[in-house]
OpenMM code with the backbone's topology and positions (N, CA, C; nanometers):
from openmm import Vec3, app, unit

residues = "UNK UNK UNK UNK UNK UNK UNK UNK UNK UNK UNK UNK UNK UNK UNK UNK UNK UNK UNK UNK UNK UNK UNK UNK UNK UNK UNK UNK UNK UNK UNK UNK UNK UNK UNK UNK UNK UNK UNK UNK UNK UNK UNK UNK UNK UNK UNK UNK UNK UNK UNK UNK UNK UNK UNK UNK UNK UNK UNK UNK UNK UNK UNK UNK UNK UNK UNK UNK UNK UNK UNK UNK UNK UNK UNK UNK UNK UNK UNK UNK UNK UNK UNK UNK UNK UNK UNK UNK UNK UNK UNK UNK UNK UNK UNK UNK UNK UNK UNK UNK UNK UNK UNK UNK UNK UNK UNK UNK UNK UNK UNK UNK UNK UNK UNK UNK UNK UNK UNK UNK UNK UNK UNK UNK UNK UNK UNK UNK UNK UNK UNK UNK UNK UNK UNK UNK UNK UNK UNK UNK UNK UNK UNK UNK UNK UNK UNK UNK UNK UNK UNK UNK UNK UNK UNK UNK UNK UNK UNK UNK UNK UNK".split()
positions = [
    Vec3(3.9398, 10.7427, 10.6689),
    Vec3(3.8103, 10.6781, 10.6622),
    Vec3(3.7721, 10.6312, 10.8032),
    Vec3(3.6814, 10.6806, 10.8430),
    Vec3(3.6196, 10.6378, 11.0214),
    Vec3(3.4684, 10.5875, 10.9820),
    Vec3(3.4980, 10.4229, 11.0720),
    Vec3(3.3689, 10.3337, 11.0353),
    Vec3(3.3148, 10.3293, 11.1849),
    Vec3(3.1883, 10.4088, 11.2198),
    Vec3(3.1157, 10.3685, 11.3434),
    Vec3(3.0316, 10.2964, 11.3259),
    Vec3(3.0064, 10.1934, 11.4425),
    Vec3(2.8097, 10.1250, 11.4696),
    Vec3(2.8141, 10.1919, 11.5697),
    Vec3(2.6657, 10.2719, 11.5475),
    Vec3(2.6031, 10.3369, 11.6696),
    Vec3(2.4483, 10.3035, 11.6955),
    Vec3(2.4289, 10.2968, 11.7682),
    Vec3(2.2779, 10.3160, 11.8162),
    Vec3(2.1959, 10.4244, 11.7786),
    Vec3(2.0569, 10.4158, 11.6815),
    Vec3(2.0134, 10.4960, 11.6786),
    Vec3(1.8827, 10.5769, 11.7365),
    Vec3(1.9290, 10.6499, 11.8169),
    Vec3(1.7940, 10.7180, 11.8822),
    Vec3(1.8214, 10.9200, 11.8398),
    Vec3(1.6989, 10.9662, 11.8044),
    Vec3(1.6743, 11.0411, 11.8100),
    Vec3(1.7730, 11.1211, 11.6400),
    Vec3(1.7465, 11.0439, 11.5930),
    Vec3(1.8372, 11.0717, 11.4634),
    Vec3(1.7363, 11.1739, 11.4022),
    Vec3(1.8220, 11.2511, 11.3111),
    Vec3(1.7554, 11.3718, 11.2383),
    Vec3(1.7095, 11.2980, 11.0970),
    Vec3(1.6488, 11.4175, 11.0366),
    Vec3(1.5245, 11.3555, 10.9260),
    Vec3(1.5794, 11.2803, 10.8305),
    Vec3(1.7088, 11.3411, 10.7811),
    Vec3(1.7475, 11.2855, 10.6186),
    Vec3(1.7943, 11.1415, 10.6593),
    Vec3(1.8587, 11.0740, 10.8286),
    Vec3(1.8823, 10.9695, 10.8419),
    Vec3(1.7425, 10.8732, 10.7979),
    Vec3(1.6984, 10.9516, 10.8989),
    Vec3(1.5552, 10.8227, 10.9136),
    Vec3(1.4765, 10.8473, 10.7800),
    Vec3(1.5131, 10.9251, 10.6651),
    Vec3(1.4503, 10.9347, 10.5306),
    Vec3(1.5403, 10.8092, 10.4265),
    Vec3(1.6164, 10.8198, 10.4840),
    Vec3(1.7841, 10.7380, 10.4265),
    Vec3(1.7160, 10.5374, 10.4497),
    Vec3(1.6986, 10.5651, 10.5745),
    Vec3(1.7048, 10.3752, 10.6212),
    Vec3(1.5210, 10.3912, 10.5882),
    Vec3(1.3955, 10.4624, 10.5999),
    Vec3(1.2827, 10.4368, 10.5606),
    Vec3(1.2625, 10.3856, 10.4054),
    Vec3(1.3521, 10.4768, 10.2883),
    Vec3(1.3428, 10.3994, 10.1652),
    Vec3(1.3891, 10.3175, 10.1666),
    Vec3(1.5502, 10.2735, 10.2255),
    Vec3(1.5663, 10.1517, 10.2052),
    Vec3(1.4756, 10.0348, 10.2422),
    Vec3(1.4301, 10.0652, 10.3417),
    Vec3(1.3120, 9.9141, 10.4108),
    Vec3(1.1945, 9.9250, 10.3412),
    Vec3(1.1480, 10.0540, 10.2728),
    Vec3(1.0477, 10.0301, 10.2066),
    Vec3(1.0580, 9.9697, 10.0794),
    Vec3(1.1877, 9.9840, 9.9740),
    Vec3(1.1924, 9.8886, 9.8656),
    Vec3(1.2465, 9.8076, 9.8952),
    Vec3(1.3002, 9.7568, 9.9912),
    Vec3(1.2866, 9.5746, 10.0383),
    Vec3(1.1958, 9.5007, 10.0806),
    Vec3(1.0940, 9.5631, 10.1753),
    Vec3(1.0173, 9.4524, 10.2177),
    Vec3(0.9028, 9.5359, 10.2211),
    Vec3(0.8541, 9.6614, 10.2698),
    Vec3(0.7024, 9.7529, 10.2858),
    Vec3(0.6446, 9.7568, 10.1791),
    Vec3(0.7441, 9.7579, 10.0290),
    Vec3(0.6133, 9.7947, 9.9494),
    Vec3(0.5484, 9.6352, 9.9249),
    Vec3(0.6624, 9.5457, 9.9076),
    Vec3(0.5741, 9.4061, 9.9237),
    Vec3(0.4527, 9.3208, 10.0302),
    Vec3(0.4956, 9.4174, 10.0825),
    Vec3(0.4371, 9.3796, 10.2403),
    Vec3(0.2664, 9.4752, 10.2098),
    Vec3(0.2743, 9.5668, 10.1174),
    Vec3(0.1664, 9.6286, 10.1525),
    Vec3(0.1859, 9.7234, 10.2046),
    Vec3(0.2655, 9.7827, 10.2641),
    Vec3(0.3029, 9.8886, 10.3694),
    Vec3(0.3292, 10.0644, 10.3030),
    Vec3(0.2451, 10.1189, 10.3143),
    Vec3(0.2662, 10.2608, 10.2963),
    Vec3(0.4339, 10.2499, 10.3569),
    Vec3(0.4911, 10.3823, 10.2471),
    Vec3(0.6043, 10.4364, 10.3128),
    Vec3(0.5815, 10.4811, 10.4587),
    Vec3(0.5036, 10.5898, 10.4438),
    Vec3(0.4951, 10.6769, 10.6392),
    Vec3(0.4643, 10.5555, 10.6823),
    Vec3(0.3893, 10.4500, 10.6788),
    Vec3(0.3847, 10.3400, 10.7611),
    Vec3(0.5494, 10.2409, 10.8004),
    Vec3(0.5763, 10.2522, 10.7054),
    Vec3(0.7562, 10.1684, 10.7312),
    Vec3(0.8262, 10.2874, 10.8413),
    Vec3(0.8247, 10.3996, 10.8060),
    Vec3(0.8712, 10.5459, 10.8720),
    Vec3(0.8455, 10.5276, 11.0176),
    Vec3(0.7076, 10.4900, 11.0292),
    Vec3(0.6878, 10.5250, 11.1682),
    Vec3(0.7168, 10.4135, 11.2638),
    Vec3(0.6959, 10.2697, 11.1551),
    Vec3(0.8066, 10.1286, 11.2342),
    Vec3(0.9062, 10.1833, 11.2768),
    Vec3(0.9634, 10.2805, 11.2011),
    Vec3(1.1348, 10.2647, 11.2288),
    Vec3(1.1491, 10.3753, 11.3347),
    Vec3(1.0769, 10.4857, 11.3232),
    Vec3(1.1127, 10.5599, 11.4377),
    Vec3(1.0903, 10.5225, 11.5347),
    Vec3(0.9476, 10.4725, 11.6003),
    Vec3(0.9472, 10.4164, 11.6881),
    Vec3(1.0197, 10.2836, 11.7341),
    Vec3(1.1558, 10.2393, 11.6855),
    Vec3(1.1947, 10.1156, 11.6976),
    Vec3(1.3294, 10.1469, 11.7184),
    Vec3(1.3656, 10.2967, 11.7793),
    Vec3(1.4816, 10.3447, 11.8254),
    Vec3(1.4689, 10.3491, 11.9675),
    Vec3(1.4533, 10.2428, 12.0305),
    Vec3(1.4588, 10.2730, 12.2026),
    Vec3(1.5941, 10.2446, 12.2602),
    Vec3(1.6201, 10.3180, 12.3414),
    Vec3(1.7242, 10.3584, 12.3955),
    Vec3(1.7130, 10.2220, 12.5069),
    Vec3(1.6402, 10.1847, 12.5849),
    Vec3(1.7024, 10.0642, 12.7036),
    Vec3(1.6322, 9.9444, 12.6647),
    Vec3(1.5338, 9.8923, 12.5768),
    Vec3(1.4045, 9.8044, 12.5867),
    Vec3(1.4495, 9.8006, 12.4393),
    Vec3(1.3562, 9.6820, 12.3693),
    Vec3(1.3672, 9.6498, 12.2395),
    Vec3(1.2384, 9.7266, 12.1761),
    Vec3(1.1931, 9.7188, 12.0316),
    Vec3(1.3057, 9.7390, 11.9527),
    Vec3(1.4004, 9.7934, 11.9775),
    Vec3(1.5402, 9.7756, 11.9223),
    Vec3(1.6343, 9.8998, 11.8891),
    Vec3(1.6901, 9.8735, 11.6980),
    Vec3(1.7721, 10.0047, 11.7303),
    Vec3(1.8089, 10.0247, 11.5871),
    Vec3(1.9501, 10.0685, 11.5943),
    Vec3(2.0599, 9.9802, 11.5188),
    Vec3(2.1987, 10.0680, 11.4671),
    Vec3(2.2292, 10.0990, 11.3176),
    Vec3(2.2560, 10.1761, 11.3305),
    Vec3(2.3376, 10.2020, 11.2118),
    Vec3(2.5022, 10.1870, 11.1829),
    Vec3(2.5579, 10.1787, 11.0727),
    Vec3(2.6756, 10.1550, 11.0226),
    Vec3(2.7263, 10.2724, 10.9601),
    Vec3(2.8149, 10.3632, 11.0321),
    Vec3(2.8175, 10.5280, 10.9511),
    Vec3(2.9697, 10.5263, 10.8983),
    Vec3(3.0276, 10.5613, 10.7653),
    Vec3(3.1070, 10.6006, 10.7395),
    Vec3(3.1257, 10.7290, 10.6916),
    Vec3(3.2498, 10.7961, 10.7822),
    Vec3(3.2936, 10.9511, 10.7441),
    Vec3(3.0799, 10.9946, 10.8031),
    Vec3(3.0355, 10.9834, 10.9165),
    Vec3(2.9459, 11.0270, 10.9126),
    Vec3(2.8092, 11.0273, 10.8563),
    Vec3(2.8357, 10.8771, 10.7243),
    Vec3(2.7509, 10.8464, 10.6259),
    Vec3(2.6794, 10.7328, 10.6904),
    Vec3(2.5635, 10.6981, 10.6580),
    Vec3(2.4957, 10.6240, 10.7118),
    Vec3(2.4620, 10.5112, 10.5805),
    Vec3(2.5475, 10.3983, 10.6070),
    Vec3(2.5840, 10.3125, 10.4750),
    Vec3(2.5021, 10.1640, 10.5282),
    Vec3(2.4777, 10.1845, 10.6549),
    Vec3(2.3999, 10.0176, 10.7138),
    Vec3(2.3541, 10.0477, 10.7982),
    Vec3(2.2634, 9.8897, 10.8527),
    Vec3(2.1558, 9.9386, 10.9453),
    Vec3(2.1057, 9.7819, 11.0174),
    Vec3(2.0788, 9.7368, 11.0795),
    Vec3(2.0545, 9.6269, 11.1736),
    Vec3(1.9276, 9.7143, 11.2839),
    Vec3(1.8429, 9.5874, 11.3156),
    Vec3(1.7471, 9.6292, 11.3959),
    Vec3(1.7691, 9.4625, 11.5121),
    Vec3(1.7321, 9.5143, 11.6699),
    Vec3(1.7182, 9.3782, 11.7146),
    Vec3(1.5706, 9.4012, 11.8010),
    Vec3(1.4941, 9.2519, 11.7703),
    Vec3(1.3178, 9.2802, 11.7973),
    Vec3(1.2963, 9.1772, 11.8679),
    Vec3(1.1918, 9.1634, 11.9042),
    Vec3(1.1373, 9.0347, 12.0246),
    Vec3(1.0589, 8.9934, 11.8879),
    Vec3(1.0070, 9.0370, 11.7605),
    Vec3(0.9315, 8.9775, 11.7063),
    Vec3(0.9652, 8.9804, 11.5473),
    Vec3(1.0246, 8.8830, 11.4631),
    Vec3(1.0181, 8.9330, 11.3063),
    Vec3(0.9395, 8.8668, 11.2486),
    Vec3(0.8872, 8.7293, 11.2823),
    Vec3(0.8512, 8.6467, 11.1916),
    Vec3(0.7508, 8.6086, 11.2811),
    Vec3(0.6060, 8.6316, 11.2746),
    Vec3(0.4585, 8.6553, 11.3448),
    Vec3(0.4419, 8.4742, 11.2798),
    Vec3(0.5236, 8.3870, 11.2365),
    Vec3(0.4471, 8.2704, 11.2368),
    Vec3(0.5516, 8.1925, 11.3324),
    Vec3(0.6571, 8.2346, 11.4418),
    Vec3(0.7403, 8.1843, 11.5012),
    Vec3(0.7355, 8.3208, 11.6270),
    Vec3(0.6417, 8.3052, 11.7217),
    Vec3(0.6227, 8.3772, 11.8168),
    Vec3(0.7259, 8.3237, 11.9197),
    Vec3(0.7662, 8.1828, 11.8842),
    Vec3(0.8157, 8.1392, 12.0391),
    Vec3(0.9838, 8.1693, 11.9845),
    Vec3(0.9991, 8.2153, 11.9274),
    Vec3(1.1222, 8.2152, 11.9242),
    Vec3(1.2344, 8.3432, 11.9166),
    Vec3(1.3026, 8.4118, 11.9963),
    Vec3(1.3680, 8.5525, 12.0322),
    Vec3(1.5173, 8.5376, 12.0872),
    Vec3(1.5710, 8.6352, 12.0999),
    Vec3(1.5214, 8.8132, 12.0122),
    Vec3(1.5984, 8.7729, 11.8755),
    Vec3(1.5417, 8.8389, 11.7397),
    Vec3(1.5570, 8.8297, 11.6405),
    Vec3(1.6447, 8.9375, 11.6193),
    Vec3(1.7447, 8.9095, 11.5110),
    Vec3(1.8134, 9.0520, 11.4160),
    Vec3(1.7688, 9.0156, 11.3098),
    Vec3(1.7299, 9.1699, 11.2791),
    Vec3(1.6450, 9.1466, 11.1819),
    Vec3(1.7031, 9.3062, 11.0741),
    Vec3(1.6432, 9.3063, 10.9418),
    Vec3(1.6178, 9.4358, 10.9175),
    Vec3(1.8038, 9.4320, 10.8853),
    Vec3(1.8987, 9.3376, 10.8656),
    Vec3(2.0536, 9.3694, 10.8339),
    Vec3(2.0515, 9.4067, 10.6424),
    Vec3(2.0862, 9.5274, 10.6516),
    Vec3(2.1156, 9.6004, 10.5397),
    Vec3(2.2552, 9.6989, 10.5320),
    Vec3(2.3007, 9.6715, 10.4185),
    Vec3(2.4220, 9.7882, 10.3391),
    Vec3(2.3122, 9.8454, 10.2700),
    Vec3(2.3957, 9.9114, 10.2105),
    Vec3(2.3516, 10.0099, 10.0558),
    Vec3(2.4404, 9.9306, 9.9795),
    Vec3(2.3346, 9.9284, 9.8843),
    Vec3(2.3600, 9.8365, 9.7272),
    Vec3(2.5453, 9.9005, 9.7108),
    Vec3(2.5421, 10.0285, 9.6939),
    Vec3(2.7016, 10.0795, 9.6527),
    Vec3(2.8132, 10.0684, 9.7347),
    Vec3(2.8173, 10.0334, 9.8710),
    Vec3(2.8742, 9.9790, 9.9482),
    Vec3(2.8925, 9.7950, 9.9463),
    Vec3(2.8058, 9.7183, 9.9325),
    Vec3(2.8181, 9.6367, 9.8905),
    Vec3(2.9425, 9.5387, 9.8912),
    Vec3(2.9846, 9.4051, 9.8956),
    Vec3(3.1280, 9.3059, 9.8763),
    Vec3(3.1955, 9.4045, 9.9021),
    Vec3(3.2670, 9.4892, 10.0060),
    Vec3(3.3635, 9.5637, 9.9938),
    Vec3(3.3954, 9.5131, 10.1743),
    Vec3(3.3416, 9.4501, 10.2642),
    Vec3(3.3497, 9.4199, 10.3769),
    Vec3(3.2689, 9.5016, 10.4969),
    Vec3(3.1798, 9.5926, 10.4710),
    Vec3(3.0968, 9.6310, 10.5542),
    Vec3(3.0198, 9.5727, 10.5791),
    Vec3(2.9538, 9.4652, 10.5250),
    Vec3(2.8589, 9.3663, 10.5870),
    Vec3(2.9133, 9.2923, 10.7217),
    Vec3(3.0250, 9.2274, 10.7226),
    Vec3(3.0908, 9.2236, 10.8421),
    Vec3(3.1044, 9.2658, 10.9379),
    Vec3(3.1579, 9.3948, 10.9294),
    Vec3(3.1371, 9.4570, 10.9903),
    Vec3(3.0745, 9.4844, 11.0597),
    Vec3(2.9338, 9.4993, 11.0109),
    Vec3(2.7781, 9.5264, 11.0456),
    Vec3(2.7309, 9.4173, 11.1351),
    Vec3(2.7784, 9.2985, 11.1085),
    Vec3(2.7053, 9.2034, 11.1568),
    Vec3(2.8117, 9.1332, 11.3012),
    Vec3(2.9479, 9.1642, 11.2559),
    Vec3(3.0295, 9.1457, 11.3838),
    Vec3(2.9933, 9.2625, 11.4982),
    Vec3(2.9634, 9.3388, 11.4922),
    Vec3(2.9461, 9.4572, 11.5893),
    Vec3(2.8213, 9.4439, 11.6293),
    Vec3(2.6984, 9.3893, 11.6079),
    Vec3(2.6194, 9.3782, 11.5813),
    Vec3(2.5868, 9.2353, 11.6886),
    Vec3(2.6642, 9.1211, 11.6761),
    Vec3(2.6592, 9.0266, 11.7806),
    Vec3(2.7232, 9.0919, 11.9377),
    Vec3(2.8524, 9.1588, 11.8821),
    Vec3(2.9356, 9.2029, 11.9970),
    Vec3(2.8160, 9.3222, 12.1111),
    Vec3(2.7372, 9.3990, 12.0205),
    Vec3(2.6240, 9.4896, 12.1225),
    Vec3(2.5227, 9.3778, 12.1940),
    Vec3(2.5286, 9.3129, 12.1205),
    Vec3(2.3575, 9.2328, 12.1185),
    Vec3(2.4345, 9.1284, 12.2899),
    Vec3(2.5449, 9.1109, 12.2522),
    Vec3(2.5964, 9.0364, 12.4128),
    Vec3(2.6614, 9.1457, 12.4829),
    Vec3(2.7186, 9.2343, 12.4964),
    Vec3(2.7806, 9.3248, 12.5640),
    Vec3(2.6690, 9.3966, 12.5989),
    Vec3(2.5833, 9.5108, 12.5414),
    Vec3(2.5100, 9.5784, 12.5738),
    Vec3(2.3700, 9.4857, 12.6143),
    Vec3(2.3215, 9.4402, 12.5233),
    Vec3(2.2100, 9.4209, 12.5365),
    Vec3(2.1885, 9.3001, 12.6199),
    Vec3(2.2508, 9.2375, 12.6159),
    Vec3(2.2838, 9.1082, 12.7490),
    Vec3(2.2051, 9.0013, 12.6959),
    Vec3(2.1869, 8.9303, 12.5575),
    Vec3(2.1557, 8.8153, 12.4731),
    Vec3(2.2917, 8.7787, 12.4823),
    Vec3(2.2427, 8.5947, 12.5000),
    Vec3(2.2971, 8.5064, 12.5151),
    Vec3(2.3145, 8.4131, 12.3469),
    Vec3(2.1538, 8.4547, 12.3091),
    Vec3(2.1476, 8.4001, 12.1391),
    Vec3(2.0892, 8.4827, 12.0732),
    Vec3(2.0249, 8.4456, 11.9195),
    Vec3(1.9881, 8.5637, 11.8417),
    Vec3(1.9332, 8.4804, 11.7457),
    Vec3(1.8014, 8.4764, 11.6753),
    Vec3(1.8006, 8.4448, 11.5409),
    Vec3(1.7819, 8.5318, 11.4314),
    Vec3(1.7691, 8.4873, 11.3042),
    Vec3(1.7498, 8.5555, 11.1893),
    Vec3(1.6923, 8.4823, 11.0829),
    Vec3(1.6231, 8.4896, 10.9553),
    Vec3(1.5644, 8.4552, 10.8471),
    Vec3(1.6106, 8.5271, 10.7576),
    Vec3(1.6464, 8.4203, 10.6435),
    Vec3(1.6962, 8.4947, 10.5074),
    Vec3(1.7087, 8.4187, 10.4217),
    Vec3(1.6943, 8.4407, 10.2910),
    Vec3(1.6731, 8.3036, 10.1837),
    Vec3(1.8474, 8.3408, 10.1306),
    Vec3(1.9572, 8.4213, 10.1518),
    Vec3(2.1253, 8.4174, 10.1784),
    Vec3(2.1358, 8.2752, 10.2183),
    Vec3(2.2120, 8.2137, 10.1143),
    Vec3(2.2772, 8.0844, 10.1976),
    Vec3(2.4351, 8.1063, 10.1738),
    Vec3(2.5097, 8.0452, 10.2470),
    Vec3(2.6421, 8.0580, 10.2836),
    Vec3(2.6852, 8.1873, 10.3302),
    Vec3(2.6122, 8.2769, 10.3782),
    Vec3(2.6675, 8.4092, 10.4198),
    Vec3(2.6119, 8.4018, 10.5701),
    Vec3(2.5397, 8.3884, 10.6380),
    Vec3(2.5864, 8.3907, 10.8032),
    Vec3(2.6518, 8.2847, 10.8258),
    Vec3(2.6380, 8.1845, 10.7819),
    Vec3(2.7578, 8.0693, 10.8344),
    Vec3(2.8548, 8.1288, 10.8580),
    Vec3(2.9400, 8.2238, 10.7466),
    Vec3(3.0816, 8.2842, 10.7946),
    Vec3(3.1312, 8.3481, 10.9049),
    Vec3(2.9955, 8.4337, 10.9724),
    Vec3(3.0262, 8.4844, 11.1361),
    Vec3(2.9569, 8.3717, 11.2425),
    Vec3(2.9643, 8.2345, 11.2229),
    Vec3(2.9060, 8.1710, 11.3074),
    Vec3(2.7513, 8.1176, 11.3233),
    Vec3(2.6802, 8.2071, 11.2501),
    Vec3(2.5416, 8.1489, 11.2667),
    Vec3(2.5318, 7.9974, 11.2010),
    Vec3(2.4753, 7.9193, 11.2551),
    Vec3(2.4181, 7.8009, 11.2449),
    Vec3(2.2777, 7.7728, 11.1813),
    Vec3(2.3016, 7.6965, 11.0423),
    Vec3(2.1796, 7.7019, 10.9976),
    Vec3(2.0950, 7.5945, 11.0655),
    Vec3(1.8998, 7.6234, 11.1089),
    Vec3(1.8774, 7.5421, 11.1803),
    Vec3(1.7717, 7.4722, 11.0896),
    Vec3(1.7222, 7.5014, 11.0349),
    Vec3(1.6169, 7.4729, 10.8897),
    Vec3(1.5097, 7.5436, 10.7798),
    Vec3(1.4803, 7.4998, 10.6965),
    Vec3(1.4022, 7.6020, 10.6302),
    Vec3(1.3068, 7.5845, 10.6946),
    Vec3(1.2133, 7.7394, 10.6627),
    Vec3(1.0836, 7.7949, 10.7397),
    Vec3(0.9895, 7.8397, 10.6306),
    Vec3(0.8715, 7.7988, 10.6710),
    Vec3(0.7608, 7.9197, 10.5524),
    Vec3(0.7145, 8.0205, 10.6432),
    Vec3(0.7460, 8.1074, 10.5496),
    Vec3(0.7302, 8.2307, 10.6290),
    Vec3(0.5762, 8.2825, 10.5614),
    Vec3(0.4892, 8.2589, 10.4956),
    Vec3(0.3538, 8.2642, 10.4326),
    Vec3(0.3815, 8.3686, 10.3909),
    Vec3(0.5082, 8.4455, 10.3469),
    Vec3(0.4799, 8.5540, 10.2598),
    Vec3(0.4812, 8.5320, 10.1475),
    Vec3(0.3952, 8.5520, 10.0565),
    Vec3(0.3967, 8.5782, 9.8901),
    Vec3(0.4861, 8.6007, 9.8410),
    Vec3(0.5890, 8.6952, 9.8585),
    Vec3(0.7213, 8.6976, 9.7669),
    Vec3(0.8296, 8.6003, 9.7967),
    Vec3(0.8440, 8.5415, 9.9144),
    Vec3(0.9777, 8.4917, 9.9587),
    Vec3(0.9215, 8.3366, 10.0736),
    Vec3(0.8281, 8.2695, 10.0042),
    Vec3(0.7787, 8.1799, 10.1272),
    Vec3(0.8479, 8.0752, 10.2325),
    Vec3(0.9644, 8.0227, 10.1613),
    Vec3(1.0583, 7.9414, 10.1968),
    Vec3(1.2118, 8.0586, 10.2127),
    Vec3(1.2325, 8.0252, 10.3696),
    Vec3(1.3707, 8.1102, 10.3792),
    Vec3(1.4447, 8.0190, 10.4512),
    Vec3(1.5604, 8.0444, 10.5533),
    Vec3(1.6397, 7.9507, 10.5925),
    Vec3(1.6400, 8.0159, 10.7560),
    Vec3(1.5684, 7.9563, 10.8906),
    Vec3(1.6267, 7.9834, 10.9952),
    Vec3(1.7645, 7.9906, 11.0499),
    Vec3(1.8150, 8.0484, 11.1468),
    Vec3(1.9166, 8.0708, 11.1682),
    Vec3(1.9572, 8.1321, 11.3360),
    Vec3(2.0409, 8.0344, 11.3819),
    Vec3(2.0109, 8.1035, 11.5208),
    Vec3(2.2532, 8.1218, 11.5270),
    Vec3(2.2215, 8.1995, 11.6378),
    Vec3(2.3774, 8.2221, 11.6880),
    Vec3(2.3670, 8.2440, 11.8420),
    Vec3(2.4546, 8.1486, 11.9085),
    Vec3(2.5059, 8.0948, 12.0441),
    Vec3(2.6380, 8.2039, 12.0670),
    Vec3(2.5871, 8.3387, 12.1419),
    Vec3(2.6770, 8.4671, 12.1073),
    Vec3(2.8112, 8.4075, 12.1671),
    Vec3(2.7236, 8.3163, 12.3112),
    Vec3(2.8493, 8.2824, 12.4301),
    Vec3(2.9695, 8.2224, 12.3540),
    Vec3(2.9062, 8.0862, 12.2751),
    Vec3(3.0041, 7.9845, 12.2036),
    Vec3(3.1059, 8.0930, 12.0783),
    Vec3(3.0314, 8.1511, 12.0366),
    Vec3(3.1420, 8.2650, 11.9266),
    Vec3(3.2430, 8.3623, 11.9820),
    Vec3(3.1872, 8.4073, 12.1360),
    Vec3(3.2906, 8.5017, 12.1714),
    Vec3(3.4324, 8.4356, 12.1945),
    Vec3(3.5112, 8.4966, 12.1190),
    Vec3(3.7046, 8.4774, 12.1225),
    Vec3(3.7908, 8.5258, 12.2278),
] * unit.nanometer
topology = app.Topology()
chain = topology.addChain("A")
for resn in residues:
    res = topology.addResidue(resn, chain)
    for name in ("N", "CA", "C"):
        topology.addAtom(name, app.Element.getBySymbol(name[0]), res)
């Protein structure tokens, strides 16, 4: 069994067909968002030196997760960056420890490669980033209709690295 995080740029169709449904039955169709509209977020949000970027979580070659890091997720908190955003498994992968995974590798690029010092995130999950360190900082309304109240969340990459 071989578990990569890679960066995704220039991925072929069935990937970017793979992570477009997933983001579209999580958040695009609520959002309003045509599928080709979620599609073309995501392709264009594979940049190779500049943000967006996009990884994926591949096992045996399978593409089982996915993390995005953005200067922008939450349009009612402009002042506040760079966000990870967009952290997903597949439902069938699931409690088995790839979320970890996903999200330890995931801090380790975001300070190694990408040269962030911090990171936030939003998610109405409570007790699950606490476990890799994130710090809850308070609830937020995020004015969306499905999910208005979520929980900010920032991580101090420097203070976590071991």
């Amino acid at each position: 069994m071989n578990i990569e995080f890679k960066q995704l740029i220039n991925i072929d169709e069935n990937t970017l067909n793979i992570i477009t449904k997933w983001n579209y039955e999580w958040w695009g169709e609520s959002l309003n968002c045509n599928y080709e509209k979620v599609k073309c977020f995501l392709k264009y949000s594979m940049q190779k030196d500049k943000l967006p970027q996009t990884y994926g979580l591949f096992l045996d070659d399978k593409i089982i997760g996915m993390c995005q890091f953005l200067y922008e997720d939450l349009d009612v908190r402009p002042d506040i960056y760079p966000w990870l955003a967009n952290v997903y498994i597949d439902e069938k992968y699931r409690n088995k420890g790839y979320g970890r995974i996903l999200i330890e590798n995931a801090t380790k690029v975001a300070h190694d490669v990408i040269k962030f010092n911090e990171l936030f995130l939003y998610t109405k999950h409570i007790g699950l980033y606490e476990k890799f360190g994130w710090k809850y900082i308070d609830d937020i309304d995020t004015f969306k209709d499905e999910s208005r109240i979520e929980r900010l969340y920032k991580i101090d990459i420097n203070k976590n690295r071991g």
